[in-house]
C-alpha atoms as an extended CHARMM CRD file, in Angstrom:
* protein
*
       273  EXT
         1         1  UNK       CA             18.6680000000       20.2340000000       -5.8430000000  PROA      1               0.0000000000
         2         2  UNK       CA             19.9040000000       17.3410000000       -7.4890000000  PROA      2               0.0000000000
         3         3  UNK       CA             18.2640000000       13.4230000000       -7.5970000000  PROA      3               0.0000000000
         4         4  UNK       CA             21.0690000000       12.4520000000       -5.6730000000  PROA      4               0.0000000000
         5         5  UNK       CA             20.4050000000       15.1420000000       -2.7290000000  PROA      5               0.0000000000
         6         6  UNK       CA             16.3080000000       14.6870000000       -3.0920000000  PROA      6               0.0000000000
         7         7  UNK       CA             15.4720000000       11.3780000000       -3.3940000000  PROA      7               0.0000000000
         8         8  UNK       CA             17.3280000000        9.3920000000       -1.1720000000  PROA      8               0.0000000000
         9         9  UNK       CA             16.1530000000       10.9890000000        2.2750000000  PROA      9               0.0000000000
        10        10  UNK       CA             12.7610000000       11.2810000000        1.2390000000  PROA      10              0.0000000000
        11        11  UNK       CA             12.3810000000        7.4330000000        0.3880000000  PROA      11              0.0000000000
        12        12  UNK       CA             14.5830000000        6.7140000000        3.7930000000  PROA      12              0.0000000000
        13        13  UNK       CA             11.9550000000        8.8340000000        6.0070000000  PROA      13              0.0000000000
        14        14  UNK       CA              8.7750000000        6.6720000000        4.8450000000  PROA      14              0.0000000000
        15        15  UNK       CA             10.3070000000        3.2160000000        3.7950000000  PROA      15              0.0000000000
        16        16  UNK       CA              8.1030000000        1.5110000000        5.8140000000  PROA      16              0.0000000000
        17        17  UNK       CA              5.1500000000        2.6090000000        4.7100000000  PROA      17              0.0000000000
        18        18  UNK       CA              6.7610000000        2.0070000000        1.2240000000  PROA      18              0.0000000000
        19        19  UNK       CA              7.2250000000       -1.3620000000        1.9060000000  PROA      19              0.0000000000
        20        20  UNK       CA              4.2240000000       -2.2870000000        3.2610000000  PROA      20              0.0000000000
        21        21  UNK       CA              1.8670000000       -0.7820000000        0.1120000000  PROA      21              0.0000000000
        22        22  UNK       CA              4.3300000000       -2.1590000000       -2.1770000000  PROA      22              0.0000000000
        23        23  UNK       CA              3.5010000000       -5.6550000000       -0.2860000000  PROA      23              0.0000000000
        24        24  UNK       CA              0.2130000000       -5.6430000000       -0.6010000000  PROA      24              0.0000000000
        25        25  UNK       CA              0.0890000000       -4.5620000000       -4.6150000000  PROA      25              0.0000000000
        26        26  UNK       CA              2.4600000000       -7.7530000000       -5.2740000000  PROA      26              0.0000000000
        27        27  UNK       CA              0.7120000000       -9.9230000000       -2.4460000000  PROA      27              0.0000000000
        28        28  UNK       CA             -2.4180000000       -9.4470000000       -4.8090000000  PROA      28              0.0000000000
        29        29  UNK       CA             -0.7040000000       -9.9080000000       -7.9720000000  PROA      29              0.0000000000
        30        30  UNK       CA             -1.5040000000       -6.2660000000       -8.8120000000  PROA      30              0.0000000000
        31        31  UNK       CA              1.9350000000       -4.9060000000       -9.2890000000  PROA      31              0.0000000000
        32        32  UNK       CA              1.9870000000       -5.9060000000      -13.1340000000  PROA      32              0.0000000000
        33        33  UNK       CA              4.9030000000       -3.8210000000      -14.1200000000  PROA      33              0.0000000000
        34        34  UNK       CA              6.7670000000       -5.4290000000      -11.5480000000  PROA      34              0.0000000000
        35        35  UNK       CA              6.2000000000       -8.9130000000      -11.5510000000  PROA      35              0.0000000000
        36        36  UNK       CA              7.1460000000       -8.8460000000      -15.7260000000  PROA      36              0.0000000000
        37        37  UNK       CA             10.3560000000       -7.4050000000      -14.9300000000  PROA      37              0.0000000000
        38        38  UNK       CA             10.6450000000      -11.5680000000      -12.4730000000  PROA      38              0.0000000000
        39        39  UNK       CA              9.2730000000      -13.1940000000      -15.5550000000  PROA      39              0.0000000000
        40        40  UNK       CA             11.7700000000      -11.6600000000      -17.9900000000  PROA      40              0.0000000000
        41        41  UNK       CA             14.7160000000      -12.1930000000      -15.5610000000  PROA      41              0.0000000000
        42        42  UNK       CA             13.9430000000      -16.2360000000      -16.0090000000  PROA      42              0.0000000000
        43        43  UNK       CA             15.7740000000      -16.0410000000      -12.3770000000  PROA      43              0.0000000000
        44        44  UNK       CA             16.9630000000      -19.6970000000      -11.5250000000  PROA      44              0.0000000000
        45        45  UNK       CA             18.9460000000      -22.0450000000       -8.9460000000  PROA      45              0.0000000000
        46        46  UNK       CA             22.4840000000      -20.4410000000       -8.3300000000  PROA      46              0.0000000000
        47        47  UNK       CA             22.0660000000      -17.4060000000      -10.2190000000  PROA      47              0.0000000000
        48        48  UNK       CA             23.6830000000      -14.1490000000       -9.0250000000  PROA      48              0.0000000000
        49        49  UNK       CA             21.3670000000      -11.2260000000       -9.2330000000  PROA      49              0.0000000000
        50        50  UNK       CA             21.5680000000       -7.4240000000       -8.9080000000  PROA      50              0.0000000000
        51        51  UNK       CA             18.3780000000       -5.8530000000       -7.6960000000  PROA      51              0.0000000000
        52        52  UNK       CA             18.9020000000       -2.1340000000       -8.6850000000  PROA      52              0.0000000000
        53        53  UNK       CA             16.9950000000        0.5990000000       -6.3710000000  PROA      53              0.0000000000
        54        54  UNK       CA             15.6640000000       -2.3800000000       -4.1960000000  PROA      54              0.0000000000
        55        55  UNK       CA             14.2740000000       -0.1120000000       -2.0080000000  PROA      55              0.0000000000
        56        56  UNK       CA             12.9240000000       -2.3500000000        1.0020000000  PROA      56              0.0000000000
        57        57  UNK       CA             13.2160000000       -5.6780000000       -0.8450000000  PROA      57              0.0000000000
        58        58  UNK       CA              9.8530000000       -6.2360000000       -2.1520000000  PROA      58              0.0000000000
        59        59  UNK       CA             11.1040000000       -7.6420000000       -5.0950000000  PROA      59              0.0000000000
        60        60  UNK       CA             14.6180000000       -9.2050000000       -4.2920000000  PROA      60              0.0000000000
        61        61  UNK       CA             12.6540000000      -10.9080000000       -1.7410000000  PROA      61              0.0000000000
        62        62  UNK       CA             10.9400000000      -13.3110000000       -4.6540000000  PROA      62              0.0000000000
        63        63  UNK       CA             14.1720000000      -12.9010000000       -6.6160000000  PROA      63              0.0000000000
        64        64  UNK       CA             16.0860000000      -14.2920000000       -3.8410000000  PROA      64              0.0000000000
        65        65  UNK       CA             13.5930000000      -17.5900000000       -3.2300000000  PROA      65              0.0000000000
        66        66  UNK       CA             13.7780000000      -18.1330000000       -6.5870000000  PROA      66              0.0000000000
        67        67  UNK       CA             18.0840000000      -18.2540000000       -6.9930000000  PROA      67              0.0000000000
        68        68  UNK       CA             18.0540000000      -20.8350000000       -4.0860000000  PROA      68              0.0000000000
        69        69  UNK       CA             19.9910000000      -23.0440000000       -3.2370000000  PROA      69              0.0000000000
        70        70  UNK       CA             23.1000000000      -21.4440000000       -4.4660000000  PROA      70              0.0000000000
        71        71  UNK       CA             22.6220000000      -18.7130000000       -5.7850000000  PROA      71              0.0000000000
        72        72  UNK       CA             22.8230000000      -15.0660000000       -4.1040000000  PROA      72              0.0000000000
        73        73  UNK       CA             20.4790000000      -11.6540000000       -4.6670000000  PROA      73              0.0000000000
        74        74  UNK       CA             22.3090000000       -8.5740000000       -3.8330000000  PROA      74              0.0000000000
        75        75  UNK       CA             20.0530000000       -5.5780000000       -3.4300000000  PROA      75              0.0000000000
        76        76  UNK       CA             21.7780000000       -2.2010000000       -3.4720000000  PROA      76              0.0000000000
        77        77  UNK       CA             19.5780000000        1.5460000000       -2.7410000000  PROA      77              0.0000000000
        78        78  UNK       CA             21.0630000000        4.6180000000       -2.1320000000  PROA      78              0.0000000000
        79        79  UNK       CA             18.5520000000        5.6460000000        0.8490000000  PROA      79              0.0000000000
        80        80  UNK       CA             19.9500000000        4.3920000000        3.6180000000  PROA      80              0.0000000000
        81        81  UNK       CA             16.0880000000        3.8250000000        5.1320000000  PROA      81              0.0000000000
        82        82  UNK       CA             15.4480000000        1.4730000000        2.8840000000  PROA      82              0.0000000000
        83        83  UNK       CA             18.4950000000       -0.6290000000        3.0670000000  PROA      83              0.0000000000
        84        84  UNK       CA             17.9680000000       -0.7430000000        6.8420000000  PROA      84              0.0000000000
        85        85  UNK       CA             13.9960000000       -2.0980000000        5.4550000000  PROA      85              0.0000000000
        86        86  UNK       CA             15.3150000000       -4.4050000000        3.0940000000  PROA      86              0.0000000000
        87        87  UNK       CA             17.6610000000       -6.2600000000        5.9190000000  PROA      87              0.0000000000
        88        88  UNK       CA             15.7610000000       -5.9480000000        9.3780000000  PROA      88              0.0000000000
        89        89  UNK       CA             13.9290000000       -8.5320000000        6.6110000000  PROA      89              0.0000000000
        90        90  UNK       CA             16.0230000000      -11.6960000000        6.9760000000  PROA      90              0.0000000000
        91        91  UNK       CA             15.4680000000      -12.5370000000        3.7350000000  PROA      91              0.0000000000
        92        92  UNK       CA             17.8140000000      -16.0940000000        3.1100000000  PROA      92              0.0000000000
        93        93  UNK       CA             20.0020000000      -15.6270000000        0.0270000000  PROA      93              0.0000000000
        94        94  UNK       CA             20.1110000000      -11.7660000000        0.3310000000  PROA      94              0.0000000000
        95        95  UNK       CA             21.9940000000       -8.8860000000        1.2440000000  PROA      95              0.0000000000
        96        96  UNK       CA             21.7520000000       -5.2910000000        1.0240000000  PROA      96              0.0000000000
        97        97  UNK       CA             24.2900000000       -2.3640000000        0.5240000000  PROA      97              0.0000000000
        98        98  UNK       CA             24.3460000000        1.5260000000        0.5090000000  PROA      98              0.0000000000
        99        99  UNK       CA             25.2530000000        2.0970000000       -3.1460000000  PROA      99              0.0000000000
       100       100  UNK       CA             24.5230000000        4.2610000000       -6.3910000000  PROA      100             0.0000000000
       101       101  UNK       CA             23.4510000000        2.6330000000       -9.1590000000  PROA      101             0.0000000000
       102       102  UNK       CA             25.2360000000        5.5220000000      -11.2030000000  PROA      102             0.0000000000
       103       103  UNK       CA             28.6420000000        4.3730000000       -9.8340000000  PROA      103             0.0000000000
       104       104  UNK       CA             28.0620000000        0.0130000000       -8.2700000000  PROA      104             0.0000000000
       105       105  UNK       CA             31.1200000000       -0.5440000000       -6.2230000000  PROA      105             0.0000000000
       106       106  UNK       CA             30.8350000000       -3.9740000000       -8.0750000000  PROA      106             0.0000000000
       107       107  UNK       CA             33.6260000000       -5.9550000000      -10.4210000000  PROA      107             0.0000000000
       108       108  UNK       CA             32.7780000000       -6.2250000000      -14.0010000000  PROA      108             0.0000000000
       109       109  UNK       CA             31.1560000000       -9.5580000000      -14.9860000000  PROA      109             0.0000000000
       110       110  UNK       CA             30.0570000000      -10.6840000000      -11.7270000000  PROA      110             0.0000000000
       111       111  UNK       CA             26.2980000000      -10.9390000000      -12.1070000000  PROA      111             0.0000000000
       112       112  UNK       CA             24.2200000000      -12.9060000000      -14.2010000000  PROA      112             0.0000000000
       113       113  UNK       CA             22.0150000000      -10.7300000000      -14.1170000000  PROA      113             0.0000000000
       114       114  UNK       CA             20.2040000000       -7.2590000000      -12.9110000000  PROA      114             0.0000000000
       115       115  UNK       CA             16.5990000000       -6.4010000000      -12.2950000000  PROA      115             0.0000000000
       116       116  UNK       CA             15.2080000000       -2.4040000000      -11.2100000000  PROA      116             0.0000000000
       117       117  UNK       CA             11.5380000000       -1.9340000000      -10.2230000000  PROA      117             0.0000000000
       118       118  UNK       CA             10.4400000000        1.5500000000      -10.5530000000  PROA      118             0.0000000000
       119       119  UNK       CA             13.3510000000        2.9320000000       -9.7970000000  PROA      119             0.0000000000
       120       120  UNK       CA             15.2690000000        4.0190000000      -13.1110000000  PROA      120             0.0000000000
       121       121  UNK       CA             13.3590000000        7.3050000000      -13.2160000000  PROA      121             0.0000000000
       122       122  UNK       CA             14.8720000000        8.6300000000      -10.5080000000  PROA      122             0.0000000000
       123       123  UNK       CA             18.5680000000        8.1000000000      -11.7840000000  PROA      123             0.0000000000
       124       124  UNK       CA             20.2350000000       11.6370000000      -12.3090000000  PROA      124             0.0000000000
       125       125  UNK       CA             22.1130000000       10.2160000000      -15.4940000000  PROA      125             0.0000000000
       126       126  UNK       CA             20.3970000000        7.6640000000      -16.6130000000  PROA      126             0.0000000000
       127       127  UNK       CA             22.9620000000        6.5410000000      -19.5780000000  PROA      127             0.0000000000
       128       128  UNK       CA             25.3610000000        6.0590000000      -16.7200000000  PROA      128             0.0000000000
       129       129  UNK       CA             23.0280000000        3.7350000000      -14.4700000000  PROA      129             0.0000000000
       130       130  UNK       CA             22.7620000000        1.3400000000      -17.7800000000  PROA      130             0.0000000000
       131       131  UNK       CA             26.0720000000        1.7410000000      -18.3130000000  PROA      131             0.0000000000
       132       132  UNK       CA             27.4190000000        0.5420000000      -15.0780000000  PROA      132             0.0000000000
       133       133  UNK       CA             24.3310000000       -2.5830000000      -15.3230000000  PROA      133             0.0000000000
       134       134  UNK       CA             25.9120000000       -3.4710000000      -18.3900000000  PROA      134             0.0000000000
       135       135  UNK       CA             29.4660000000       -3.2270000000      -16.8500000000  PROA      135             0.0000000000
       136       136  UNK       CA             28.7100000000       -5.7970000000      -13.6230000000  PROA      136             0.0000000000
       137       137  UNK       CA             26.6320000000       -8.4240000000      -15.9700000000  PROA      137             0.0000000000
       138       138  UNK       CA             28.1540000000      -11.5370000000      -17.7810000000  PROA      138             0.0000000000
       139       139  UNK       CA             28.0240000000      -11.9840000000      -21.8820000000  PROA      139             0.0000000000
       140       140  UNK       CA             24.2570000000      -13.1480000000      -21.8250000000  PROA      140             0.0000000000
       141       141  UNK       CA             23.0170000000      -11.7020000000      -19.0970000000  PROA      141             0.0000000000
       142       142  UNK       CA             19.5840000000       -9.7110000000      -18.8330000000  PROA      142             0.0000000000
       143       143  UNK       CA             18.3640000000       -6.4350000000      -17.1630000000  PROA      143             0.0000000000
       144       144  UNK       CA             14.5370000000       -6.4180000000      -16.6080000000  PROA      144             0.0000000000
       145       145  UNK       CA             13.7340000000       -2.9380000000      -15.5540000000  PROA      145             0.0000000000
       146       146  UNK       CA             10.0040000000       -1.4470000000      -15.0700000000  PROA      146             0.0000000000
       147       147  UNK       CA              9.2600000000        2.0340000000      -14.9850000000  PROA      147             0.0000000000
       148       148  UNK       CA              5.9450000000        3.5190000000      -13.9200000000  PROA      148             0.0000000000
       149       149  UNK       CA              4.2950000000        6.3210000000      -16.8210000000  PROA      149             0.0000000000
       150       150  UNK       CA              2.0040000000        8.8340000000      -15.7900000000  PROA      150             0.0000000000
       151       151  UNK       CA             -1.9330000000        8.6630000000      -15.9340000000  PROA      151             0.0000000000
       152       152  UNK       CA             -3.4460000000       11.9780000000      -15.7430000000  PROA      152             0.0000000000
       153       153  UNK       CA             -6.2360000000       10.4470000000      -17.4420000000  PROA      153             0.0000000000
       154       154  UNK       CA             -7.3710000000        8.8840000000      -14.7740000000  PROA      154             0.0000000000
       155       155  UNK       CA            -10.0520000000       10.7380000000      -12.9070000000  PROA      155             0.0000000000
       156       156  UNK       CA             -9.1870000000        9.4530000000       -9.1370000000  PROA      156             0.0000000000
       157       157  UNK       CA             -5.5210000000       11.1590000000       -9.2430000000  PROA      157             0.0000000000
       158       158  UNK       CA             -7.1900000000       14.4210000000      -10.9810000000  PROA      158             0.0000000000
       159       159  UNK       CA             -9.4980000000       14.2730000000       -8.1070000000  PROA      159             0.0000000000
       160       160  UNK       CA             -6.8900000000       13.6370000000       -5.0970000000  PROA      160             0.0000000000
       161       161  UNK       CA             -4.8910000000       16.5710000000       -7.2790000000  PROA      161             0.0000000000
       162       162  UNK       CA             -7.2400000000       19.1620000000       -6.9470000000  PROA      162             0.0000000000
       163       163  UNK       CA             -7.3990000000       18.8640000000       -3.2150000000  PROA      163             0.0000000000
       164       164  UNK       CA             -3.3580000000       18.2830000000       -2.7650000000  PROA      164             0.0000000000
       165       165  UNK       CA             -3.1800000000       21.4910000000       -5.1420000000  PROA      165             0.0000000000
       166       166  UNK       CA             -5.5190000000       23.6560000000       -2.2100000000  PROA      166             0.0000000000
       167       167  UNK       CA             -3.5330000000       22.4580000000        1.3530000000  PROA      167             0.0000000000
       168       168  UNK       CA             -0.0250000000       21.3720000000       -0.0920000000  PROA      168             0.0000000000
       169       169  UNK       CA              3.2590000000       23.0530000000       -1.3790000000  PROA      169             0.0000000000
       170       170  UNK       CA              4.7390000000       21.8410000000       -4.3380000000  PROA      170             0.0000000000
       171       171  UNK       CA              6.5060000000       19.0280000000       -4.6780000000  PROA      171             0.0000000000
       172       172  UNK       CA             10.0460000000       19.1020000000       -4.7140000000  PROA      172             0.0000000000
       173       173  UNK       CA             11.8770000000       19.2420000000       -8.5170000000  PROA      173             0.0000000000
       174       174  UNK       CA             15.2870000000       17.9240000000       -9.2240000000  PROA      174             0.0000000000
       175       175  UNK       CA             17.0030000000       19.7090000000      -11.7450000000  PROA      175             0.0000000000
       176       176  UNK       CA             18.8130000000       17.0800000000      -13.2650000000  PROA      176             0.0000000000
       177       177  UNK       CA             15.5800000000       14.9950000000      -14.0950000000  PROA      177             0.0000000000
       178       178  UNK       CA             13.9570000000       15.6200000000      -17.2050000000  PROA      178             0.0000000000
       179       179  UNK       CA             16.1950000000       14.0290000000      -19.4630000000  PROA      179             0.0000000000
       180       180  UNK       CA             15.7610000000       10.6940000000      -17.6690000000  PROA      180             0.0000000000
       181       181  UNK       CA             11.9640000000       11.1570000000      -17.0770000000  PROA      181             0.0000000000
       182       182  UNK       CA             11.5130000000       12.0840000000      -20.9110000000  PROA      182             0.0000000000
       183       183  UNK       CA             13.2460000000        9.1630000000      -22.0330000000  PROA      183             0.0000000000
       184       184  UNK       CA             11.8550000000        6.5880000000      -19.9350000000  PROA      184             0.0000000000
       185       185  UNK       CA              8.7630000000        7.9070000000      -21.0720000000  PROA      185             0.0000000000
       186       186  UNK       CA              9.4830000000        7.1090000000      -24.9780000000  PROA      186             0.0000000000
       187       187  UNK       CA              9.7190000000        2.9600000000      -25.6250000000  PROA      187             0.0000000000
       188       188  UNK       CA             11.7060000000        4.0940000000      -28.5790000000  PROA      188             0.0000000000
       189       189  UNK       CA             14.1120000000        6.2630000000      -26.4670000000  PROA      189             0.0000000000
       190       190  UNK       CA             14.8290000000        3.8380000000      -23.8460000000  PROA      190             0.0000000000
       191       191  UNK       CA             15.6860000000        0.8750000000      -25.9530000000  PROA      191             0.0000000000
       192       192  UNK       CA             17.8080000000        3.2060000000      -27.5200000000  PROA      192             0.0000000000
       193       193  UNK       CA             19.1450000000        4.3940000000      -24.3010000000  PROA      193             0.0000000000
       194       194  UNK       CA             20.3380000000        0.5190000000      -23.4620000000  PROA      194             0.0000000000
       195       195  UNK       CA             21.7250000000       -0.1050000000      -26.9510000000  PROA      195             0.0000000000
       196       196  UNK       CA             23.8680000000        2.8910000000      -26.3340000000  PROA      196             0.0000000000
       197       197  UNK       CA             24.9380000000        1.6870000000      -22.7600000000  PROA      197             0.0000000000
       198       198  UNK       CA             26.1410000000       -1.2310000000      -24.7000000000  PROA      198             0.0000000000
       199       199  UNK       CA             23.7370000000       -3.7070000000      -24.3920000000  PROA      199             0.0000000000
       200       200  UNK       CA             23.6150000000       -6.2770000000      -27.3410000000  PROA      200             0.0000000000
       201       201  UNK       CA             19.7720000000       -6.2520000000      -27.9040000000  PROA      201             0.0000000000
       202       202  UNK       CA             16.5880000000       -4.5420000000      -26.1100000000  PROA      202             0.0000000000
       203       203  UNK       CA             13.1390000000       -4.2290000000      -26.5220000000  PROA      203             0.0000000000
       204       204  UNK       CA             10.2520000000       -2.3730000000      -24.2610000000  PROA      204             0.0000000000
       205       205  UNK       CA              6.7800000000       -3.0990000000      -23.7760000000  PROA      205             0.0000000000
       206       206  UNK       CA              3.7320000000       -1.7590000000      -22.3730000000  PROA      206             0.0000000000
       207       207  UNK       CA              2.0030000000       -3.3610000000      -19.4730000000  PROA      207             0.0000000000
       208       208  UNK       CA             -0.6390000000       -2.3350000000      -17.7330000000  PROA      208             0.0000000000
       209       209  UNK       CA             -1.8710000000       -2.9450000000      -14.4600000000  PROA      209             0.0000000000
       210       210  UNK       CA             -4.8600000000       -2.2530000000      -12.0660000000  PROA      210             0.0000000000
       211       211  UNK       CA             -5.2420000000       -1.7790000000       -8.4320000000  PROA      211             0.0000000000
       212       212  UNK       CA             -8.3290000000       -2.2360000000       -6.4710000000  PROA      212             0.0000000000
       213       213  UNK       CA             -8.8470000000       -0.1680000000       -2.8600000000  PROA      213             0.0000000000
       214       214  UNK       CA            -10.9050000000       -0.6840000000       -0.3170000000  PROA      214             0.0000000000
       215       215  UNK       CA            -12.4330000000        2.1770000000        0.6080000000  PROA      215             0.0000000000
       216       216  UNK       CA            -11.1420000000        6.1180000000        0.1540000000  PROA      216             0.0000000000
       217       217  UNK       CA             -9.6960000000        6.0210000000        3.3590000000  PROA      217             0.0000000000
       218       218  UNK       CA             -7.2760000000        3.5170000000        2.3770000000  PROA      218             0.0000000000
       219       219  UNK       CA             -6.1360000000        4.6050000000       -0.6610000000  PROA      219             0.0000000000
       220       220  UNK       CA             -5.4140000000        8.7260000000        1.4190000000  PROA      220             0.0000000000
       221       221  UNK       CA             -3.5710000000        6.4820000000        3.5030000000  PROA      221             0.0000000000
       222       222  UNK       CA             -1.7040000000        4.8620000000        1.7090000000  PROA      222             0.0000000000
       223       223  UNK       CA             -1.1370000000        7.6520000000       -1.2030000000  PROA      223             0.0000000000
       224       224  UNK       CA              0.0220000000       10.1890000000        1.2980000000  PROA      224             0.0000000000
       225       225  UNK       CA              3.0330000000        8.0370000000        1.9870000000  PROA      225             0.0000000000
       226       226  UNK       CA              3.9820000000        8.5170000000       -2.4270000000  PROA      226             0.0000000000
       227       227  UNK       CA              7.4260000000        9.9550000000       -2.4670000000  PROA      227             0.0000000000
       228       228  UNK       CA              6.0940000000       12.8560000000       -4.4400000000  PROA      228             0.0000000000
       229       229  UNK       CA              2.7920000000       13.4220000000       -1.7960000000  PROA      229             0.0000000000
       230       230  UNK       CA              5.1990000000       12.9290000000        1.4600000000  PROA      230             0.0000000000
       231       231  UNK       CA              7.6360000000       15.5010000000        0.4630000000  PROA      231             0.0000000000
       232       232  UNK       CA              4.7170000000       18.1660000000       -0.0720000000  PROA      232             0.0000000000
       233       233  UNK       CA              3.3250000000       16.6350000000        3.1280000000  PROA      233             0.0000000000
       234       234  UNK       CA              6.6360000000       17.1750000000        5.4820000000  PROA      234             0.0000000000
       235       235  UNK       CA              6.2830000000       20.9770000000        4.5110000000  PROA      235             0.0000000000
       236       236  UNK       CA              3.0640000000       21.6430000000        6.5200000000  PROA      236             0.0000000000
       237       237  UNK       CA              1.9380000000       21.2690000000       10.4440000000  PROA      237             0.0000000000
       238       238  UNK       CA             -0.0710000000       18.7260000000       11.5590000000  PROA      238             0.0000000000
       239       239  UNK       CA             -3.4410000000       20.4620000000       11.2540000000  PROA      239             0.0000000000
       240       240  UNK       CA             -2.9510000000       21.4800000000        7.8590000000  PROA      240             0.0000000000
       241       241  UNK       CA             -1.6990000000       17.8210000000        7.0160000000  PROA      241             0.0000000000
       242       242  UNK       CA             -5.1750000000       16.7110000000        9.2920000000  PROA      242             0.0000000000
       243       243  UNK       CA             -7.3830000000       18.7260000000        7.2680000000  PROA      243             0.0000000000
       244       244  UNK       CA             -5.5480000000       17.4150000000        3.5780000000  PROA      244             0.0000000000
       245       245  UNK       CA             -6.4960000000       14.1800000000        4.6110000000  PROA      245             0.0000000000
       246       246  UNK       CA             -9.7310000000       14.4770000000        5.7080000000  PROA      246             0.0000000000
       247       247  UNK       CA            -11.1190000000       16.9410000000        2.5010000000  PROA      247             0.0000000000
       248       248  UNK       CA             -9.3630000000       14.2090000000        0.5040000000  PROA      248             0.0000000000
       249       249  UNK       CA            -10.9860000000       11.2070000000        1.8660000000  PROA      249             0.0000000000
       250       250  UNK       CA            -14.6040000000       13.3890000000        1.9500000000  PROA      250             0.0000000000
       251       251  UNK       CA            -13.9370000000       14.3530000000       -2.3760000000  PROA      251             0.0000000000
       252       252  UNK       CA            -12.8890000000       10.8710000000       -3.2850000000  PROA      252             0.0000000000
       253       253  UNK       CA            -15.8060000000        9.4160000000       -1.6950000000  PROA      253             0.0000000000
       254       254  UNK       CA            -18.2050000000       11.9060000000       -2.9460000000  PROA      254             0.0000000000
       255       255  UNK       CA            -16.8860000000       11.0130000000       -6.4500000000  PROA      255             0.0000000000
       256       256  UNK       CA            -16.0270000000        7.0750000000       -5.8460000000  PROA      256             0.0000000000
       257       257  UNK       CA            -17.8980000000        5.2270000000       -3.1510000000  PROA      257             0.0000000000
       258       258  UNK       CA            -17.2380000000        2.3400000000       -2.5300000000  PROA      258             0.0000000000
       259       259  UNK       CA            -13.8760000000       -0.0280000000       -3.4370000000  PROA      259             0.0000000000
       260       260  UNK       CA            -11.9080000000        2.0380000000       -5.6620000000  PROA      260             0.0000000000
       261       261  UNK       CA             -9.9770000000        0.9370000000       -8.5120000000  PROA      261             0.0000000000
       262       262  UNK       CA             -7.3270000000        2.8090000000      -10.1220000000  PROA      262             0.0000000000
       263       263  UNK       CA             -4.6250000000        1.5530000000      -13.1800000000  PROA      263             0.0000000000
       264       264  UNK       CA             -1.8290000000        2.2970000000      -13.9080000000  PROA      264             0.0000000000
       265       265  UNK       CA              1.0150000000        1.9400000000      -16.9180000000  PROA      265             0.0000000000
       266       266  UNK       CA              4.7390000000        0.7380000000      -16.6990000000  PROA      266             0.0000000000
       267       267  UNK       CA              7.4580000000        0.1540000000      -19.8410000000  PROA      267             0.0000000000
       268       268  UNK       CA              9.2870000000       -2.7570000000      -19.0270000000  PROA      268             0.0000000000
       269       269  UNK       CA             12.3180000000       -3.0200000000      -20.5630000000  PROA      269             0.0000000000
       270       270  UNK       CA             14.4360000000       -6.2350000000      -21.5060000000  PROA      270             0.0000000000
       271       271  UNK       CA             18.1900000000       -5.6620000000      -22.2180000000  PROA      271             0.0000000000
       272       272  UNK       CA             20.9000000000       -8.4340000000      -23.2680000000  PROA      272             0.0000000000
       273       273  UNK       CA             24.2750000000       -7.9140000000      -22.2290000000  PROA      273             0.0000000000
């Protein structure tokens, strides 16, 4: 199965619950990766913006605020569920649309400038996605992009994996992503990645980011709703899916009691059109 065939309906099927971790992690300033991609953006008054995989608006919703009055934030996500997020919003200055980032149904020139949080690792063809952001943005322009890097090093996922690894199916693969996911994964390789799309100039950097939890129940909660961990999730009944959650709340408080923090690692990358 392909990104294009995978991804889109499993995001769709929990973009609420998307939406409202994603909420919190930026609510509390802990969504590092993230808010860098806003800062680099330098988003002002009557700017036009192109949120890329905007999922359910978390961040066009601060992009938008901050190109008013005048300006517009156009959001575009190819699961429809999170579209249907993103504008049952009402966020002023905003709209949303169906669309691939691999192919924007956009005219060349017309933004001023782009922005993708965590989602440029799911692109099947990731030379066409900055391709096509290069295409839509004026002489000048900037894509900020943040992509999340994986922490196996980190003994609260290794924990949560052993248990997912007993009661769950593997996750569902698409075939056309490890090209994208190895070169997101290489600063070098992505800069050179948006120099070939045909940006002018780019540069990555590493910033990292931690997130403090509550308790172990809210961090099951809330991880079981992780595209990867809801697709194993949606393969299993209800008492198998009861009994993952409970052994994985009962290890992760054996091993962490207490508020739980976990980090986390994102390249950010800063291309000039």
């Amino acid at each position: 199965m392909k990104s294009k065939e995978l991804f889109p309906g499993i995001f769709s099927r929990n973009a609420v619950a998307y939406s409202s971790r994603l909420n919190g992690l930026m609510q509390r300033g802990e969504a590092r990766g993230r808010q860098r991609v806003i800062e680099l953006v330098d988003a002002r008054p009557g700017m036009r913006i192109l949120d890329l995989a905007c999922g359910p608006g978390n961040l066009s919703r601060r992009l938008a605020a901050l190109v008013s009055p005048g300006g517009e934030l156009v959001g575009v996500d190819l699961a429809p569920g999170m579209v249907e997020v993103a504008r049952a919003a009402g966020i002023p200055s905003a709209r949303f649309e169906v669309m691939d980032i691999e192919k924007l149904a956009c005219d060349d020139g017309s933004f001023d400038a782009a922005t993708c949080g965590h989602g440029l690792q799911f692109a099947g063809d990731l030379g066409q996605a900055l391709r096509e952001a290069r295409r839509v943005l004026r002489a000048g322009g900037r894509l900020a992009a943040s992509v999340p890097l994986s922490d196996d090093g980190n003994t609260v996922w290794r924990d949560l994996d052993a248990v997912i690894d007993r009661w769950l199916p593997p996750a569902p693969r698409a075939i056309d992503q490890q090209p994208t996911r190895a070169t997101v994964g290489d600063p070098i390789a992505l800069r050179q990645a948006a120099l070939d799309a045909g940006f002018r100039s780019a540069q990555v950097e590493l910033v990292e980011e931690a997130v403090r939890w509550e308790s172990a129940e809210q961090l099951v909660s809330m991880f079981a709703s992780w595209w990867d961990c809801a697709a194993r999730i949606e393969g299993v009944d209800a008492e198998r899916r009861d009994g993952f959650l409970e052994e994985a709340t009962v290890a992760l408080k054996r091993e962490h009691p207490g508020p739980i923090e976990t980090t986390g690692r994102n390249h950010v990358l800063l291309a000039e059109a």
